[in-house]
N, CA, C and O of each residue as an XYZ file, in Angstrom:
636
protein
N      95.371     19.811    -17.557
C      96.677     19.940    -18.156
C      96.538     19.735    -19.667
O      96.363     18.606    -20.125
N      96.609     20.724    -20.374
C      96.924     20.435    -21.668
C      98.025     19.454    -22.397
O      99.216     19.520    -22.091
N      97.731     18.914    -22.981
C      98.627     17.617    -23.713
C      99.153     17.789    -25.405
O     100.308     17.805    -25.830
N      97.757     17.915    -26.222
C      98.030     18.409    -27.560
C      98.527     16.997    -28.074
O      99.183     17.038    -29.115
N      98.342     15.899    -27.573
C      98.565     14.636    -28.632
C      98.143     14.709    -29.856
O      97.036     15.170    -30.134
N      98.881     14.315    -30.629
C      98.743     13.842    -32.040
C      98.890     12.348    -31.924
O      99.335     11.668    -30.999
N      98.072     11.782    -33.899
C      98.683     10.438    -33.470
C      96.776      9.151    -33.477
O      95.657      9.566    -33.176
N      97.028      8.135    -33.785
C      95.698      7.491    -33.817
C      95.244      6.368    -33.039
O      94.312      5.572    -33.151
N      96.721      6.645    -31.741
C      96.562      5.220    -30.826
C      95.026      5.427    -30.221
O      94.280      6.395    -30.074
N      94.954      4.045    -29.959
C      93.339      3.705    -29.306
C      93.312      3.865    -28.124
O      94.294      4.250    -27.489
N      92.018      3.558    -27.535
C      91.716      3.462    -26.185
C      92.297      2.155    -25.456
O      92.713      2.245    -24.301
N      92.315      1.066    -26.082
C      92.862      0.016    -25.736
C      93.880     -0.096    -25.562
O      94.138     -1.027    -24.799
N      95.273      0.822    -26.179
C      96.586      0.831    -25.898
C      96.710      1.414    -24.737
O      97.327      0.870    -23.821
N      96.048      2.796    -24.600
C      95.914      3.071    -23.128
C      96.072      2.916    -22.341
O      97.000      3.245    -21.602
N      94.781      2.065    -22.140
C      94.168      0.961    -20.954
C      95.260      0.023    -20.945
O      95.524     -0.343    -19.799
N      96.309     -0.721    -22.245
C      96.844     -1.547    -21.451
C      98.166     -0.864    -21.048
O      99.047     -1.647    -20.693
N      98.510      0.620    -21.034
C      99.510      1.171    -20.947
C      99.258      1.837    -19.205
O     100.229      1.821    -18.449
N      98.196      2.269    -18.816
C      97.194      2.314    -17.727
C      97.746      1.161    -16.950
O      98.736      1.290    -16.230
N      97.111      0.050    -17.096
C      97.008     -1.463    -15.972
C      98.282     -1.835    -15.902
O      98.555     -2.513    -14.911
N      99.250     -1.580    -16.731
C     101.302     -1.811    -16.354
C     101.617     -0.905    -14.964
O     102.037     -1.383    -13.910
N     101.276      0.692    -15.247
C     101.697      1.386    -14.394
C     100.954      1.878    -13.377
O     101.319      2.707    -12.543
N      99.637      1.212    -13.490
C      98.786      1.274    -12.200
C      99.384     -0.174    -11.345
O      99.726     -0.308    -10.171
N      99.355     -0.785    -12.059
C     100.034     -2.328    -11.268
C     101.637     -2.140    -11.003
O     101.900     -2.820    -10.011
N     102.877     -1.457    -11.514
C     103.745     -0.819    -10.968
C     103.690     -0.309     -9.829
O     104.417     -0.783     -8.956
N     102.894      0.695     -9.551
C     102.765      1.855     -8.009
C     101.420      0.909     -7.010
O     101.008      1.355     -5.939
N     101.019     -0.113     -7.485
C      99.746     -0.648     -6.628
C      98.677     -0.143     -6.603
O      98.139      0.371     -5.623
N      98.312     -0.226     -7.546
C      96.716      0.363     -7.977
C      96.170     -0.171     -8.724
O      96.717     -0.915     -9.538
N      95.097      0.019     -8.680
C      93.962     -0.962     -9.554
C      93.652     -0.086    -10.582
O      93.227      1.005    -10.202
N      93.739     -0.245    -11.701
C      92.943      0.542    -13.189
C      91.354     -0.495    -12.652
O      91.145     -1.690    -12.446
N      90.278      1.135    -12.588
C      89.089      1.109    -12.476
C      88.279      1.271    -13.704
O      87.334      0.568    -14.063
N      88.789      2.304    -14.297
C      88.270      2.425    -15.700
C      89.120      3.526    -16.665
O      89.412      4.594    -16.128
N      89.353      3.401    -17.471
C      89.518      4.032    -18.291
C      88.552      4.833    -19.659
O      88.267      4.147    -20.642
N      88.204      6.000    -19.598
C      86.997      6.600    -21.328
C      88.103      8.009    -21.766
O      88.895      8.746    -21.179
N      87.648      7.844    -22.962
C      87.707      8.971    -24.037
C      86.724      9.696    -24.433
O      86.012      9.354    -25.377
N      86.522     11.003    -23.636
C      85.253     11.436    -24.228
C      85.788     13.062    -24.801
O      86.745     13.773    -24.497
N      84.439     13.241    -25.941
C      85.260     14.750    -26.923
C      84.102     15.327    -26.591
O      82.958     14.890    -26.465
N      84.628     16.467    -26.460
C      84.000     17.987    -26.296
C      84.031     19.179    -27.069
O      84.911     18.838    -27.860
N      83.740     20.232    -27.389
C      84.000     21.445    -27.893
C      85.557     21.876    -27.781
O      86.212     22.539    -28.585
N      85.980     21.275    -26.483
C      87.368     21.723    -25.872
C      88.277     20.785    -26.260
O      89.493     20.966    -26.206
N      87.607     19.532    -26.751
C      88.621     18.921    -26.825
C      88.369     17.466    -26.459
O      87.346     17.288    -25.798
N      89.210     16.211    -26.799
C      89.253     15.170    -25.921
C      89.988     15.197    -24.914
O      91.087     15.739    -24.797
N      89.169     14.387    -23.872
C      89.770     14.433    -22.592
C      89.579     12.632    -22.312
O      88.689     11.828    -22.589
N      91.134     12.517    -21.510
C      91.026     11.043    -21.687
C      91.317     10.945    -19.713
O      92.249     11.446    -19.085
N      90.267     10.210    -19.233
C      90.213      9.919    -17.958
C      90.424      8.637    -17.338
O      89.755      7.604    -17.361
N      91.495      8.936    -16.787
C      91.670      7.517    -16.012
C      91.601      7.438    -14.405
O      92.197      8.129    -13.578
N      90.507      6.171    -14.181
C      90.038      6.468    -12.638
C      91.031      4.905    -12.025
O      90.831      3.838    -12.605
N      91.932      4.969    -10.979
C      92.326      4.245     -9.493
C      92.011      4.311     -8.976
O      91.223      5.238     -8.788
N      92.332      3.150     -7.919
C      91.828      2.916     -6.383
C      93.078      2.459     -5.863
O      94.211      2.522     -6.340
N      92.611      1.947     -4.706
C      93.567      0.769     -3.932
C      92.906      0.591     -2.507
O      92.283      1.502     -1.962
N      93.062     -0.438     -2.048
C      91.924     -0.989     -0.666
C      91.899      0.177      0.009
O      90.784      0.371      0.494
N      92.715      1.073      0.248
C      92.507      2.091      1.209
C      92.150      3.296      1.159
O      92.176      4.159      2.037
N      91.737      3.344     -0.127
C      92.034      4.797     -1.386
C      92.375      5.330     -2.100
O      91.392      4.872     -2.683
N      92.872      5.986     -2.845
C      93.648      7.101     -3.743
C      94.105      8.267     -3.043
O      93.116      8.999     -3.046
N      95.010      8.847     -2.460
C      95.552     10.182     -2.275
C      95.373     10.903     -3.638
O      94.929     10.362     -4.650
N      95.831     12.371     -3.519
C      96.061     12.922     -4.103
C      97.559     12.801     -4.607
O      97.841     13.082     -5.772
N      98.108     12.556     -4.082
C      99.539     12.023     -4.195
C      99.958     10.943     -5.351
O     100.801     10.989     -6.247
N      98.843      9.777     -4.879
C      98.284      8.690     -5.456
C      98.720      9.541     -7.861
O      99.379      9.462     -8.898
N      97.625     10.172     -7.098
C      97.009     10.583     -8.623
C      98.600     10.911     -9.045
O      99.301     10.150     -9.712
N      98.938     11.972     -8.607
C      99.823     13.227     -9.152
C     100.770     12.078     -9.806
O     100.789     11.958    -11.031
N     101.597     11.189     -8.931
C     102.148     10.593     -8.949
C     101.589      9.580    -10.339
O     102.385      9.636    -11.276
N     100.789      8.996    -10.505
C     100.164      7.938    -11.439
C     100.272      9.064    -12.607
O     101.052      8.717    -13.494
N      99.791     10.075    -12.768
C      99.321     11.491    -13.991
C     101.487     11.440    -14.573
O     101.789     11.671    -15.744
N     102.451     11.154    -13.632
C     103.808     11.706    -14.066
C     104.384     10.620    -14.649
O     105.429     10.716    -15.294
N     103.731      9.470    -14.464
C     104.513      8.258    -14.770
C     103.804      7.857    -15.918
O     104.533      7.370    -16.782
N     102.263      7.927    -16.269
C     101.416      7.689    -17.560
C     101.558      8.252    -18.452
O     101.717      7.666    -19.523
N     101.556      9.566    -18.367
C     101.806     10.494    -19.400
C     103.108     10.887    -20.193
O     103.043     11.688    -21.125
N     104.246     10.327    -19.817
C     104.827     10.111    -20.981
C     104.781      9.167    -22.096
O     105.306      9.448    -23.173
N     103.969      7.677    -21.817
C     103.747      6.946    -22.189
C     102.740      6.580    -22.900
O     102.483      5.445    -23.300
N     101.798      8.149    -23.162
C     101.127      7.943    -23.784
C     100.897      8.879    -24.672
O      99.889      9.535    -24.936
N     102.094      8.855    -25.151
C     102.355      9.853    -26.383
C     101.891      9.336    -27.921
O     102.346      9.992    -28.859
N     101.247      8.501    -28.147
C     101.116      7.648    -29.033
C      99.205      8.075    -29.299
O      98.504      7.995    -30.307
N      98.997      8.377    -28.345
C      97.382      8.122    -28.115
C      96.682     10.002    -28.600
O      97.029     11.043    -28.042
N      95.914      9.903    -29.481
C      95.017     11.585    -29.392
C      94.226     11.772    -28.090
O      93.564     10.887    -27.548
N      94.366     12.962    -27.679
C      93.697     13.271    -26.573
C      94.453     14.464    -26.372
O      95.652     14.658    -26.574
N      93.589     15.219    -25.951
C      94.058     17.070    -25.650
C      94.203     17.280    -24.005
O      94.976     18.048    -23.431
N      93.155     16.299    -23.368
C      93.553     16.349    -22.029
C      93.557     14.897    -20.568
O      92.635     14.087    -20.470
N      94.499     14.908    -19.846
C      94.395     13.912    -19.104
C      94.065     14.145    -18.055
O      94.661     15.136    -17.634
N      93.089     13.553    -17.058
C      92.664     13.747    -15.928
C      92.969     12.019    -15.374
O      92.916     10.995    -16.054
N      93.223     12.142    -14.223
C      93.609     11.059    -12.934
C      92.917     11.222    -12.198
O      92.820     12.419    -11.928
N      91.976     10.276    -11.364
C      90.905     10.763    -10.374
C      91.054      9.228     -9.518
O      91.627      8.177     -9.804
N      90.357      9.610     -8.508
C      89.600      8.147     -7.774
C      87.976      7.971     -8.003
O      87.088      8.819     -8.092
N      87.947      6.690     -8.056
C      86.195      6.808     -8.491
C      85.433      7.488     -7.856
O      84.799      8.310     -8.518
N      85.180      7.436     -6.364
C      84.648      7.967     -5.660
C      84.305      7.025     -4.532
O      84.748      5.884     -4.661
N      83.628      7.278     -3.497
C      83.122      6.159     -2.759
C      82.019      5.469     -2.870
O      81.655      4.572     -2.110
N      81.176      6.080     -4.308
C      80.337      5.667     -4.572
C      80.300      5.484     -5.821
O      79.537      6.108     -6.558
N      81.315      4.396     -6.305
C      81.539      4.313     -7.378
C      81.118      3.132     -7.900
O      81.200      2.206     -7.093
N      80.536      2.735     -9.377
C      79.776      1.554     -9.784
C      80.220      0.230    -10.078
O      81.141     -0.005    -10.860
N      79.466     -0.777     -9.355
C      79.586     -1.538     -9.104
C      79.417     -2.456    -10.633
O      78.283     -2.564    -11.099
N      80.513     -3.048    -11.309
C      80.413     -3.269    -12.545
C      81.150     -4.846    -12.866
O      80.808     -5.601    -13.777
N      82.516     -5.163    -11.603
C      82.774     -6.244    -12.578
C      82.120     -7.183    -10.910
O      81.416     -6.820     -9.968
N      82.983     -8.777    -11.355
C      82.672     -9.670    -10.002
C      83.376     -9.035     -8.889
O      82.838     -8.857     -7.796
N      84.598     -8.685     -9.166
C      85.403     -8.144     -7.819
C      85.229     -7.462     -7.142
O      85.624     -7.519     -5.977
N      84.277     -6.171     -7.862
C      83.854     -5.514     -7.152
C      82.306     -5.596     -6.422
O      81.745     -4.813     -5.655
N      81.835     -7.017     -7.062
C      80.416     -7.568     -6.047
C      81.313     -7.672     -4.374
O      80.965     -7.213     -3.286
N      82.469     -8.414     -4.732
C      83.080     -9.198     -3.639
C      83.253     -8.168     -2.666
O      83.241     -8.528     -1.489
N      83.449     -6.684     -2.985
C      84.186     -5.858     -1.854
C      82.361     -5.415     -1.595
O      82.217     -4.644     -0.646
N      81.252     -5.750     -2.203
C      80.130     -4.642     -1.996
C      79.224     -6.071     -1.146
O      78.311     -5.784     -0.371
N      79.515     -7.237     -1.344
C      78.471     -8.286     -0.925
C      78.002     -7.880      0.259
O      78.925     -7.527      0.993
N      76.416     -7.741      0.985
C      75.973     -7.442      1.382
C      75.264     -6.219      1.415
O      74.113     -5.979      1.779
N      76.546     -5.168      0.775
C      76.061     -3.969      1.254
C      75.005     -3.294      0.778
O      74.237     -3.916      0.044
N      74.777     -2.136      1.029
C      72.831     -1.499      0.511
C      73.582     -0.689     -0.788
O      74.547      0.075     -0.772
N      72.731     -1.176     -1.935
C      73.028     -0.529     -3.173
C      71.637     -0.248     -3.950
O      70.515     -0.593     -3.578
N      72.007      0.505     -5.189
C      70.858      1.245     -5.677
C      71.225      0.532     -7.092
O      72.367      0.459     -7.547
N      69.818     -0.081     -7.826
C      70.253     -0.791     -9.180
C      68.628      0.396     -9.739
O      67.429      0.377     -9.458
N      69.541      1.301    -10.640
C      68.780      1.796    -11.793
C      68.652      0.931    -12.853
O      69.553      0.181    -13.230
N      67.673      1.004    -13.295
C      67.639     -0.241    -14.850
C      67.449      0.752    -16.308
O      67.257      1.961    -16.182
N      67.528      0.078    -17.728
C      67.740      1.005    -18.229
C      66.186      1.577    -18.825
O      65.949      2.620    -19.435
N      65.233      0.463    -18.394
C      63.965      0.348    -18.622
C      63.224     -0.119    -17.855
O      63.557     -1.185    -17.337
N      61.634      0.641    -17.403
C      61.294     -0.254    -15.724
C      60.633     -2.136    -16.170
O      60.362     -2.726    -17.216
N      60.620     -2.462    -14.780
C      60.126     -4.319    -14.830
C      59.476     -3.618    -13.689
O      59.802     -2.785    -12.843
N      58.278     -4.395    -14.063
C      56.915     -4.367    -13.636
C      56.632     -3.339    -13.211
O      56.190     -3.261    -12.065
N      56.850     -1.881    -14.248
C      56.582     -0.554    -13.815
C      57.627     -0.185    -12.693
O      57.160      0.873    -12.272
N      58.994     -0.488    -11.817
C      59.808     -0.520    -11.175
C      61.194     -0.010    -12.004
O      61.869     -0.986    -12.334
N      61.733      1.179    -12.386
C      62.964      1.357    -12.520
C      64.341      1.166    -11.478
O      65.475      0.861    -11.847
N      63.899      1.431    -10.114
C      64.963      1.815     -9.335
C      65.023      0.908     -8.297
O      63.963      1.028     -7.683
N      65.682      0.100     -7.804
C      65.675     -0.688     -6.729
C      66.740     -0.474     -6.105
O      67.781     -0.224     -6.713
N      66.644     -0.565     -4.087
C      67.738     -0.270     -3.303
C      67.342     -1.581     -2.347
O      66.203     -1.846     -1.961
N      67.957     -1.962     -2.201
C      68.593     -3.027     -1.275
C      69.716     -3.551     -0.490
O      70.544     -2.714     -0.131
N      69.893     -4.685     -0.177
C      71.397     -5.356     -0.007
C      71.849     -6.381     -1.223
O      71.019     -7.188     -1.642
N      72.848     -6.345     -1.641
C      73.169     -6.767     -2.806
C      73.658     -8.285     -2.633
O      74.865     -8.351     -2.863
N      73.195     -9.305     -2.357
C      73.567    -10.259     -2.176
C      74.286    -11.333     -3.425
O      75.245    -12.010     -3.053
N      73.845    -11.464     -4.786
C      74.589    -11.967     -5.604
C      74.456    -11.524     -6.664
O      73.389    -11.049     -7.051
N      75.913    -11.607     -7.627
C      76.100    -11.531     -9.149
C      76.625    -12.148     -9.923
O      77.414    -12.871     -9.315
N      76.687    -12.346    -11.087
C      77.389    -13.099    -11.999
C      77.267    -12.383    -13.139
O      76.940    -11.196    -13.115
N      77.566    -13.166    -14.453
C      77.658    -12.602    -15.369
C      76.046    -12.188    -15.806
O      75.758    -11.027    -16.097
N      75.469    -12.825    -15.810
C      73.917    -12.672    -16.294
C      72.929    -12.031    -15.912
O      72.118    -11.536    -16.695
N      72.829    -11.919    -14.208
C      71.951    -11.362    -13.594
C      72.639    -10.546    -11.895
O      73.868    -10.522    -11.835
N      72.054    -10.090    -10.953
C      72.116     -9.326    -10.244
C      71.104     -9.332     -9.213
O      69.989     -8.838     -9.377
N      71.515     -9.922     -8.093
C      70.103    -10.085     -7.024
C      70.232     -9.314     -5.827
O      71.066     -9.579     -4.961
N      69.424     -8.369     -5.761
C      69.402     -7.179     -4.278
C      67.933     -7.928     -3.474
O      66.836     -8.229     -3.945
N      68.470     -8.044     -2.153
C      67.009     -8.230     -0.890
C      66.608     -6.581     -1.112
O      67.338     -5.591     -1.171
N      64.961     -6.742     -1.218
C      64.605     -5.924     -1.129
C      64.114     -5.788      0.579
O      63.968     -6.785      1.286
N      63.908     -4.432      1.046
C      63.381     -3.969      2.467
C      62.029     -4.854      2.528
O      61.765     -5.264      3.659
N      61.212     -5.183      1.593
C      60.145     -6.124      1.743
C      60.399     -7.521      2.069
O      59.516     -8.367      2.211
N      61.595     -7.708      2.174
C      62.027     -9.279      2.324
C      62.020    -10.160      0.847
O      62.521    -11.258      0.607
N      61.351     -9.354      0.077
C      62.001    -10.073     -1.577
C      63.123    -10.192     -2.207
O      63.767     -9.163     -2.408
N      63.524    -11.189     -2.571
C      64.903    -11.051     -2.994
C      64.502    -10.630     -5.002
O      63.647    -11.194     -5.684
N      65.329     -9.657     -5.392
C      64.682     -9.563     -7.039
C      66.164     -9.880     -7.648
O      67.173     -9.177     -7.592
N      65.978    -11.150     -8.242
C      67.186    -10.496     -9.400
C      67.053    -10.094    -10.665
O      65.934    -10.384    -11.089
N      67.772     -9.509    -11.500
C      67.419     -8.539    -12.369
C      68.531     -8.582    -13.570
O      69.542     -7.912    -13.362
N      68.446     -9.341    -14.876
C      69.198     -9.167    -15.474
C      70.306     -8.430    -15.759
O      70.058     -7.322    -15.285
N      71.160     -8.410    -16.155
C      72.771     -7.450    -15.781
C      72.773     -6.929    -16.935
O      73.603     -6.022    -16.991
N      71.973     -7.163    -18.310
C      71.930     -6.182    -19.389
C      71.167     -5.577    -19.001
O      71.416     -4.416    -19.326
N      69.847     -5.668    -18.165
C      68.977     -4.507    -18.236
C      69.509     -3.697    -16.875
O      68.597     -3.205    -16.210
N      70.356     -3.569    -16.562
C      70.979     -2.976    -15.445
C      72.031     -1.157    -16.384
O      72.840     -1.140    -17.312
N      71.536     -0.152    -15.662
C      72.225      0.683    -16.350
C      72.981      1.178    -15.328
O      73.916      1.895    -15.682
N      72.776      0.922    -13.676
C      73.681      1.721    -12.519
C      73.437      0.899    -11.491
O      72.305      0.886    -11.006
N      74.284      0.208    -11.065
C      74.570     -0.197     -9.885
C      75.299     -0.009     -8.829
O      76.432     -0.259     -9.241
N      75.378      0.258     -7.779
C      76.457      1.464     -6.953
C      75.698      1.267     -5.912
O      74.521      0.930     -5.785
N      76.844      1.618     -4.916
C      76.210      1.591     -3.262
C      75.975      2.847     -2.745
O      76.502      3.939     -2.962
N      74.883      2.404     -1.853
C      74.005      3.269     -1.162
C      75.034      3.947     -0.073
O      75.738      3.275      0.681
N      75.002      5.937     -0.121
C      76.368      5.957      0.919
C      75.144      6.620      1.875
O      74.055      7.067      1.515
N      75.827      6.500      3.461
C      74.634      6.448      4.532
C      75.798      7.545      4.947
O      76.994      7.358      4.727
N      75.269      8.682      5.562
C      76.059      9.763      6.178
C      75.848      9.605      7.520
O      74.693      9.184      7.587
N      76.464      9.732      9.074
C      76.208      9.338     10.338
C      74.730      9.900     10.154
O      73.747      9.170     10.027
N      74.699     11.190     10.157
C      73.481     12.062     10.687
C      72.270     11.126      9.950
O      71.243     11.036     10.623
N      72.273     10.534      8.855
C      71.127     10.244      8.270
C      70.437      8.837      9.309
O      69.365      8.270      9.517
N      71.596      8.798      9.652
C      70.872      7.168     10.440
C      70.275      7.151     12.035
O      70.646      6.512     13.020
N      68.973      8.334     11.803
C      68.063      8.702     12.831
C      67.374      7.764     13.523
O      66.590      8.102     14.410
């Protein structure tokens, strides 16, 4: 949808214009970016909620934001859901992933090791600890962490 904002509001007005009316309709603001292109800026804002995002979800969130963010540059708005495999970034979202099998890319390898998949057993602010399938537990600093996200298992794969 084309928008054509004018205007020098930030990303931060946004976001807190975002988390009012995502918390209005019951949704969680996941993230909010501004990224520019040839075409243009496009300003994306991703929801959830324990059970999902509809499409409905969105349409609905895209009619109620966008007047309100007339203040902000950006040529285009997109509304999405993260996905189901979407990254695992603050504590809350350790809490909904604890246990589960996730994949930690780093942004540089340790001990010749970039990529580790495991079960994600703890996080905090500092570091990040997945059981590895060897029975090692590694934790792994949370700056040198560039992707963390869960492992999605399709029925058929689990031969």
């Amino acid at each position: 949808m084309r928008q054509g904002k004018q205007g020098g509001g930030s990303v931060q007005a946004a976001e807190a214009i975002a988390v009012r009316v995502a918390a209005e309709q019951a949704l969680e603001l996941v993230e909010l970016t501004l990224t520019k292109a040839q075409q243009g800026k496009t300003l994306c804002i991703y929801i959830d909620k324990p059970e999902g995002v509809t499409l409905d979800d969105c349409e609905r969130f895209h009619k109620a934001v966008q007047p309100l963010l007339e203040a902000v540059d950006y040529d285009f708005l997109e509304v999405s859901s993260p996905g189901v495999d979407r990254p695992i970034k603050t504590l809350r979202d350790f809490q909904k992933h604890r246990g589960a099998r996730v994949e930690v890319r780093l942004f540089a390898p340790m001990d010749g090791i970039k990529l580790f998949e495991g079960n994600l057993t703890a996080m905090d602010e500092a570091s990040v600890t997945v059981a590895l399938d060897t029975g090692e537990a590694r934790t792994l600093p949370r700056k040198a962490v560039a992707l963390l996200k869960p492992v999605i298992v399709f029925e058929d794969d689990e031969e």
